[in-house]
C-alpha positions as CSV (number, residue, x, y, z in Angstrom):
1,X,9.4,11.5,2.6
2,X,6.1,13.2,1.6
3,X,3.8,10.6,0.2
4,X,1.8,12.9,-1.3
5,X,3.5,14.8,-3.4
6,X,3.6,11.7,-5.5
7,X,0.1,13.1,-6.4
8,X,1.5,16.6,-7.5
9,X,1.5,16.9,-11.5
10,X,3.9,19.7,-12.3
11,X,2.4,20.6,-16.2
12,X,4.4,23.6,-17.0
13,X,6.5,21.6,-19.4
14,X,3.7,19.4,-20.3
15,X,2.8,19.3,-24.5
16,X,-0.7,19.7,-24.9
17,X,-2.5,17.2,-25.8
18,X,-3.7,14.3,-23.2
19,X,-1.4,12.6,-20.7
20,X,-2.4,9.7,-18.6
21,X,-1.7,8.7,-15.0
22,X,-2.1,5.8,-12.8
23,X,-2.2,5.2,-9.2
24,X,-3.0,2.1,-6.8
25,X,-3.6,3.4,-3.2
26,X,-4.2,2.3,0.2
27,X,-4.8,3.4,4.2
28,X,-1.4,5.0,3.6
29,X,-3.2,8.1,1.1
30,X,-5.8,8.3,3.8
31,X,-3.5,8.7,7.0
32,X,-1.3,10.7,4.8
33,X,-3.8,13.3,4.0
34,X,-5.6,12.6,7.8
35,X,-9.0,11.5,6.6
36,X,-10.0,9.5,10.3
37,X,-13.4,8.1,8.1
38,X,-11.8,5.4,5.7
39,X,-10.0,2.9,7.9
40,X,-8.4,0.8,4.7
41,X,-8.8,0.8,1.0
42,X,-7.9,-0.4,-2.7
43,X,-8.4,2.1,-4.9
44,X,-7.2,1.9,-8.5
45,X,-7.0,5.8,-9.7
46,X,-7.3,6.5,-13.3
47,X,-6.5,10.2,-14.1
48,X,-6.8,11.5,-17.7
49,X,-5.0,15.0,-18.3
50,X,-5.7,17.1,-21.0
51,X,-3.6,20.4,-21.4
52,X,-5.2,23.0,-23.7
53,X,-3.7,26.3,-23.7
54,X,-5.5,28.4,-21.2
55,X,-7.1,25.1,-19.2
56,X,-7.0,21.5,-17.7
57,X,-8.8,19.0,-17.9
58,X,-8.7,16.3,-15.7
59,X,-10.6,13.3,-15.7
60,X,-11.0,10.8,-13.0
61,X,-11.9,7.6,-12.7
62,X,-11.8,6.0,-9.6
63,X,-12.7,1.8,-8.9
64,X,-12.3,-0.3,-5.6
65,X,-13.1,-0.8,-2.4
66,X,-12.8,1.6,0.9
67,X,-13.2,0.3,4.7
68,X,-15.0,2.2,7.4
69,X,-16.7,1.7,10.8
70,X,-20.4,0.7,10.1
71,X,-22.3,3.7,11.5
72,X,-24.7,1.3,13.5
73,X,-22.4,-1.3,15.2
74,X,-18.9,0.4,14.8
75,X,-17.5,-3.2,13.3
76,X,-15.4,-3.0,10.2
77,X,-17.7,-2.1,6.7
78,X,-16.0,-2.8,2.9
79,X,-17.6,-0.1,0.1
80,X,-17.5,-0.2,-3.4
81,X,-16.1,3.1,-5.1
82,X,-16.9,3.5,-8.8
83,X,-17.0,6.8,-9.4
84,X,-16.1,9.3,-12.8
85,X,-15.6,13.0,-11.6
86,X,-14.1,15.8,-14.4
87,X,-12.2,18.5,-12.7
88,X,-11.7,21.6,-14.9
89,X,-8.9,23.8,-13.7
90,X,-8.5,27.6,-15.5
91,X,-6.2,30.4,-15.2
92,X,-6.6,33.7,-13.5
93,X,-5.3,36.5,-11.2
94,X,-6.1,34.4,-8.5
95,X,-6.8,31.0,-6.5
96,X,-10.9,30.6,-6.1
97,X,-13.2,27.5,-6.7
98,X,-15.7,28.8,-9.6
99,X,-17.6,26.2,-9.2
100,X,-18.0,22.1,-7.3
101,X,-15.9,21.1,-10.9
102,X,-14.1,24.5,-11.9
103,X,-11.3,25.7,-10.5
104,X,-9.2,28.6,-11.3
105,X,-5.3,29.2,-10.4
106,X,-2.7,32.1,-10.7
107,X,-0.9,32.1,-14.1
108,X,2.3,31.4,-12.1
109,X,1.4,28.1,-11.2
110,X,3.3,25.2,-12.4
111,X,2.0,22.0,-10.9
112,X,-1.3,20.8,-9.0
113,X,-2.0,18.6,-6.1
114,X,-4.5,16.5,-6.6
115,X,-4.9,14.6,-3.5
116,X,-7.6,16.8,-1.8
117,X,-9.7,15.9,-5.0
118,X,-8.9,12.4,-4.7
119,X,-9.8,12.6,-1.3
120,X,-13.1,15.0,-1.5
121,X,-14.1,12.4,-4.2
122,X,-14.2,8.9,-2.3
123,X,-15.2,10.5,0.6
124,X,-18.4,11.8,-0.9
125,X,-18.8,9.0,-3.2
126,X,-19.9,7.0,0.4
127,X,-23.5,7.1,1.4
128,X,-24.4,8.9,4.2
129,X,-25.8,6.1,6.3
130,X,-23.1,3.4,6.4
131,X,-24.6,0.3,7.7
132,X,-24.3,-3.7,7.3
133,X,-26.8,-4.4,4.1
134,X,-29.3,-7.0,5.3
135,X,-29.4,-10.3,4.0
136,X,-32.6,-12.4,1.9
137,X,-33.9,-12.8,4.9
138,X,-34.3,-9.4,6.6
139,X,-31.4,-10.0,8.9
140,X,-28.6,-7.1,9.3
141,X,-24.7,-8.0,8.7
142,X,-23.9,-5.9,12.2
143,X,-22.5,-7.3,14.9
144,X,-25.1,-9.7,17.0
145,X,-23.6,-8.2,19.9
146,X,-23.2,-4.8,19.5
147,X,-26.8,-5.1,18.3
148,X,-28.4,-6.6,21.5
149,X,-26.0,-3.8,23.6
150,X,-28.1,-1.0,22.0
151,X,-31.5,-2.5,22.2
152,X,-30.7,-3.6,26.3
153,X,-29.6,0.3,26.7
154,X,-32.4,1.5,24.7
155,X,-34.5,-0.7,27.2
156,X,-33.0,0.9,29.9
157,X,-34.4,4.2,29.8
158,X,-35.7,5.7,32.4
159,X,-37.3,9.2,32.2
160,X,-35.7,11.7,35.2
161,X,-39.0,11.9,37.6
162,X,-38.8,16.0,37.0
163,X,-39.7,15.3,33.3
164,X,-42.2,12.8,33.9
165,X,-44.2,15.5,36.2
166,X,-44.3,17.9,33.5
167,X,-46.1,15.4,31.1
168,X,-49.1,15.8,33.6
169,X,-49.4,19.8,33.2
170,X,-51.6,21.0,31.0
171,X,-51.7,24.4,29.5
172,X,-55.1,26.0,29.2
């Protein structure tokens, strides 16, 4: 079984109005859809349709907590996610993204996926840099470990003796 087309809303036969949906995921939305960043989550999804009669509106909101490898010492990293993102879908000839929160479909559509938007939106909701905060006291939440491997590599260096020869030319 496909698990996600549990995140396909067919709204051809939809009233207008709004129409709510709820879903809780986990790793298995993330392995499902092949996103190798988030290791584990909780995610509560809150999605708020609105049909008019030549749009959609969708409104997300999105709570909980995602896992992922700490850029610095590759050990485990729990995220908060509290995000609001309002997708507005239109119809057209044609399939094209008007814009980061428009996006218009073919008339002879009859349902949308929404997992690539779930997806796109947790994903970018994390910060660039993912690294153990640091505590009161100036000390980082990485791995001790891991942390004194990459300073005694860092240590290590040496500089190949070709290189070090050039540091002594001088251009004139």
């Amino acid at each position: 079984m496909n698990y996600l087309k549990n995140f396909v809303i067919p709204f051809r036969g939809l009233n207008p109005g709004d129409h709510r949906y709820n879903w809780e995921i986990d790793k298995t939305f993330f392995d499902a859809i092949e996103n190798p960043e988030i290791e584990d989550c909780k995610l509560n999804i809150d999605l708020e349709l609105e049909k008019q009669d030549r749009m959609i509106v969708l409104r997300f909101n999105i709570e909980g907590t995602v896992i992922t490898l700490c850029d610095r010492c590759l050990e485990k990293l729990t995220l908060p996610v509290e995000l609001n993102e309002t997708l507005f879908i239109k119809f057209g000839s044609e399939r094209k993204e008007e814009s980061e929160d428009v996006l218009i479909i073919p008339d002879s559509e009859y349902q949308v996926d929404i997992s690539k938007h779930i997806n796109e939106y947790v994903t970018l909701s994390l910060p660039m840099k993912k690294v153990h905060p640091e505590d009161q006291t100036g000390k980082t939440g990485c791995n001790e470990e891991s942390i004194k491997k990459l300073q005694e590599f860092s240590r290590k260096k040496t500089i190949d003796p070709r290189w070090e020869k050039l540091k002594n030319f001088k251009i004139e």
